[in-house]
N, C-alpha and C positions, 0 to 999 in steps of 0.2 A: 650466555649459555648456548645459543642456537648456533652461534658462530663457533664455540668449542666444538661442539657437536659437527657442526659441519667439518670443521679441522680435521677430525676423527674417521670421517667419513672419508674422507679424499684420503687421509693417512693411509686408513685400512686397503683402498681403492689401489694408492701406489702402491702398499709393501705386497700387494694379492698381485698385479700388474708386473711385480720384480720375480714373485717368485715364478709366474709364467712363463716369463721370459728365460729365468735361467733353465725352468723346466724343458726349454726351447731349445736353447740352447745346448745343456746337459745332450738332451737328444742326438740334434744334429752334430757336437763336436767330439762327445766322448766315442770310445772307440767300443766297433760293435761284439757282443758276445760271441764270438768264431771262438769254437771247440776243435776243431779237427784243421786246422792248418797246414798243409796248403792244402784251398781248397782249388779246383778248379772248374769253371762255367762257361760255358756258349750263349752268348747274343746274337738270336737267328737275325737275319736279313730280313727287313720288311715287317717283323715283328711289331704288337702296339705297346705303348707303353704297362700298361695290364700283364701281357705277354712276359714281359723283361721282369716287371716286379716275381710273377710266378715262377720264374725262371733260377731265380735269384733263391727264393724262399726254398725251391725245392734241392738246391745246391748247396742250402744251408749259412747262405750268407744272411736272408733276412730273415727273422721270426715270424712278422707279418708284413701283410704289403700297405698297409696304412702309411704308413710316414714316409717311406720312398716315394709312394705316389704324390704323396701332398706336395714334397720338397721339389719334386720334379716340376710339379702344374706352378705353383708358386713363383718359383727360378725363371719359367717360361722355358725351358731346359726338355720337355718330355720329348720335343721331337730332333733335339740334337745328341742321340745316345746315338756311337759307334757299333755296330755287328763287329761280332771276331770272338775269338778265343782268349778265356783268360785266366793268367791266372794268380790266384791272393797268397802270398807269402810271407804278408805280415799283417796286423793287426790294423783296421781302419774303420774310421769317422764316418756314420751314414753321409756327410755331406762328402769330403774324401771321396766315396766309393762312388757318388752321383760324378763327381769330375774324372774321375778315373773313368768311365764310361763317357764321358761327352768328350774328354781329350784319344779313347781311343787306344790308351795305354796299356794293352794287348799281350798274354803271354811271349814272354822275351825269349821262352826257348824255340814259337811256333817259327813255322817258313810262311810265306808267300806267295802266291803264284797268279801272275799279273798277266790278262788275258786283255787285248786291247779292241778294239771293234775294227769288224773290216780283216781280221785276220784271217788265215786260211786253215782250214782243216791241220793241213799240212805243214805250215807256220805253227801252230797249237803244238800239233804232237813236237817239235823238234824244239822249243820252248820245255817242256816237260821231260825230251831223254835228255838234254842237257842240262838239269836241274842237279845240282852237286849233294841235293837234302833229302832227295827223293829215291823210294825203292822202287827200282824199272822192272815193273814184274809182269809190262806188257811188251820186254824186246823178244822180238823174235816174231811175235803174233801180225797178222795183218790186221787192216781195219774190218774185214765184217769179222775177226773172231775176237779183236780189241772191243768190239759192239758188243758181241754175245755174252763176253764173260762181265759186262756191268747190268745184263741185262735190258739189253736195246733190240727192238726187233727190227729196226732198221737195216738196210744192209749197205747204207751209204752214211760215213760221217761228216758229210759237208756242213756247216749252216747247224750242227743238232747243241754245239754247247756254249752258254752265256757267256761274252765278255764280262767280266769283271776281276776283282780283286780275291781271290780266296784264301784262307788262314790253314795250317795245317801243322802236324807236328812233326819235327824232325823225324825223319824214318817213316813217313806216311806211303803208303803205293801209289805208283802213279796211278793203277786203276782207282784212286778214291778222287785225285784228283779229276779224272774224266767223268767217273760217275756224278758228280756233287755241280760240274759245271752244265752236263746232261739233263739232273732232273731242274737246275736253278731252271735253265732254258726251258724245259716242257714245262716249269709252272708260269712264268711269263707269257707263253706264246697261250699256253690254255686261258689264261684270264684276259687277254686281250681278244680272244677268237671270242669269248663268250660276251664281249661286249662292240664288237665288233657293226660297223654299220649296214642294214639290212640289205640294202641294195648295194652291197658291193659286188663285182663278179668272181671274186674268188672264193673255189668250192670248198675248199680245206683246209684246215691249220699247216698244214704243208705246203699248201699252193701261197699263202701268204706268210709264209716264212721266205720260200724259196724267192717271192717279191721285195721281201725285207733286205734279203740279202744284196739284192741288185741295188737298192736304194743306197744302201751302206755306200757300195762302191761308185758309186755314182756321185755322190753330194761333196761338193767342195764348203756349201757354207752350210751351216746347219739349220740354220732359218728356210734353208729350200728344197729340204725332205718333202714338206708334206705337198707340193707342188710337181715335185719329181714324181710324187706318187700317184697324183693326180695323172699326170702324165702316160702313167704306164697303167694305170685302170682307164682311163680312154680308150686307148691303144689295144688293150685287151678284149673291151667290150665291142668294138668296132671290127674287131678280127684285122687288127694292124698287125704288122709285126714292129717288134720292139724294139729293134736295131740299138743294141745300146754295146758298146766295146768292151765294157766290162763283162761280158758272159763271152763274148770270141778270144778275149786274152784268155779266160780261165781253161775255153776249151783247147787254145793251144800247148798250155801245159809247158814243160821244161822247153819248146823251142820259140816262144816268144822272148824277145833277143830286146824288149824295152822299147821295137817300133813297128807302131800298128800297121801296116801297109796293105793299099787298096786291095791286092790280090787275097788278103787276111779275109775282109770282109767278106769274099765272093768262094770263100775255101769252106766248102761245107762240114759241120761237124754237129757234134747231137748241143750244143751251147751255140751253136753261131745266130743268134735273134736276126741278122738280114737274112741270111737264105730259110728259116724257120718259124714258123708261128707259134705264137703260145707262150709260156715260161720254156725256159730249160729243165731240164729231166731233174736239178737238185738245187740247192743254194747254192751258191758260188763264192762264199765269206761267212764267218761268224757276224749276225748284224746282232746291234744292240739293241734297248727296249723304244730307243728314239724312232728309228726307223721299222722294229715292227707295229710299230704305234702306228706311225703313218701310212704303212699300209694296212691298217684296219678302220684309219679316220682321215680319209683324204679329202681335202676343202673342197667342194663342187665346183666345178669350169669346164670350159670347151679345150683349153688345151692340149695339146697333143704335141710338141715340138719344146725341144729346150736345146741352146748351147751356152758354154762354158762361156763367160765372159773376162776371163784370165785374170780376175780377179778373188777367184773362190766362186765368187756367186755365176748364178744362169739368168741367162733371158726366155722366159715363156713365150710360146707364141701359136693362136689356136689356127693357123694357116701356113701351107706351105710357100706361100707369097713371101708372109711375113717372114720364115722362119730364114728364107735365104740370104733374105735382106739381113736379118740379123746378122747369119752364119760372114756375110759381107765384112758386115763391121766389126765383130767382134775376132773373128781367126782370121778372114784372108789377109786384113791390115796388120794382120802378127806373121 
């Protein structure tokens, strides 16, 4: 009798254990209740997962955020969701629409517009009036009234907007495109100024943007940012000047011809760091979050001195002893 019972027991246990499962399943495979087809959604950048679920609900793809979140922590999935633009045209599986987000699978009618680090103000814009998807509705404008009309008080666009990859829709203006890579940039540079190291000697989110930017152009390997950076807050605090080639190239503008030559160095201009102390007057490159990073968290050292080792990487060196010796081995035997 005990052992019936217990049969019974375990019975009831697996068919309650079955119907959970299909309840589970049901869930995640049938396709969700979407009324208004198509619909269309944005997944911000940097967003948390909480974020994306609310994002979702308010767009009307989910009814609640309960089970997106669960499926997402579960999968181990929450921190591999794609940002971009999207849009739903057919009918889809809560699990579906978690991979349709982690694969990225991004409204097919949006554009692109792919910003790389290290690029130039100047590089940016000619990237953007050559866009064949894009409505140019800043030709004709210069840059401080290209500024004004995204609402930028700045009157210099060097260094002001984020590398990265942005979504947009066919027929988008090109001012949405400068505005959107504008503010991604002041939200970046603002969270990093605000957590920035106390004893650094740079006064403003400007002065360590304008640093960022030098770093950018400077680093051949990327493990040796925050060392360059180090380098140039030495340098700074000591009332060095900066000498670094990347700000005399920028300042020579259209007649730098691809070779640096010694009289370069000794030809004054408001970017030339050997005849100048200080940063120069602006950024000199769109830098990305790696190098304004590093100059807000540069590793403590004496050095002061770096050259290229033609291999990508630099050799540090906290004397100008060492540094010739270096410059020795590493360029004169090239």
């Amino acid at each position: 009798m005990r052992r019936t019972n217990t049969l019974n027991v375990i019975g009831s246990l697996f068919f309650a254990m079955t119907l959970v499962l299909a309840f589970i399943g049901y869930q995640l495979f049938s396709n969700l209740p979407l009324n208004n087809l198509p619909i269309e959604f944005k997944i911000e950048e940097g967003g948390t997962l909480a974020n994306t679920a609310e994002k979702l609900k308010q767009a009307g793809v989910l009814r609640s955020e309960g089970s997106f979140l669960m499926l997402a922590r579960v999968t181990g999935k929450a921190k591999r969701i794609k940002f971009g633009n999207y849009y739903l045209e057919q009918p889809v599986s809560l699990f579906g629409l978690l991979e349709m987000l982690i694969e990225g699978r991004t409204d097919r009618r949006q554009i692109q517009v792919r910003i790389i680090e290290g690029t130039t103000f100047k590089e940016f814009r000619k990237l953007v009036d050559a866009h064949p998807k894009i409505s140019h509705d800043s030709v004709g404008m210069n840059e401080v009234e290209l500024l004004k009309s995204i609402g930028v008080s700045e009157t210099a666009a060097e260094g002001l907007f984020f590398p990265d990859t942005y979504f947009f829709t066919t027929g988008a203006s090109d001012l949405t495109v400068y505005r959107q890579a504008y503010q991604t940039m002041k939200r970046h540079l603002e969270a990093a100024w605000q957590q920035r190291d106390p004893g650094s000697p740079l006064k403003t989110p400007y002065e360590a943007l304008t640093l960022a930017s030098i770093i950018e152009k400077e680093t051949g390997k990327a493990s040796d940012r925050p060392m360059i950076a180090t380098v140039f807050l030495n340098r700074l605090a000591k009332r060095m000047r900066l000498q670094t080639d990347p700000t005399v190239i920028y300042g020579m503008g259209e007649t730098f011809d691809g070779n640096l030559r010694r009289r370069d160095l000794t030809t004054d201009t408001p970017y030339n760091t050997y005849t100048r102390y200080g940063l120069p007057p602006t950024p000199i490159a769109l830098p990305g979050l790696e190098s304004i990073q590093a100059a807000m968290h540069a590793p403590l050292g004496k050095e002061l001195y770096f050259v290229a080792k033609g291999d990508g990487s630099s050799h540090f060196s906290r004397s100008l002893v060492e540094h010739n010796k270096a410059v020795r081995q590493y360029q004169l035997k090239r």
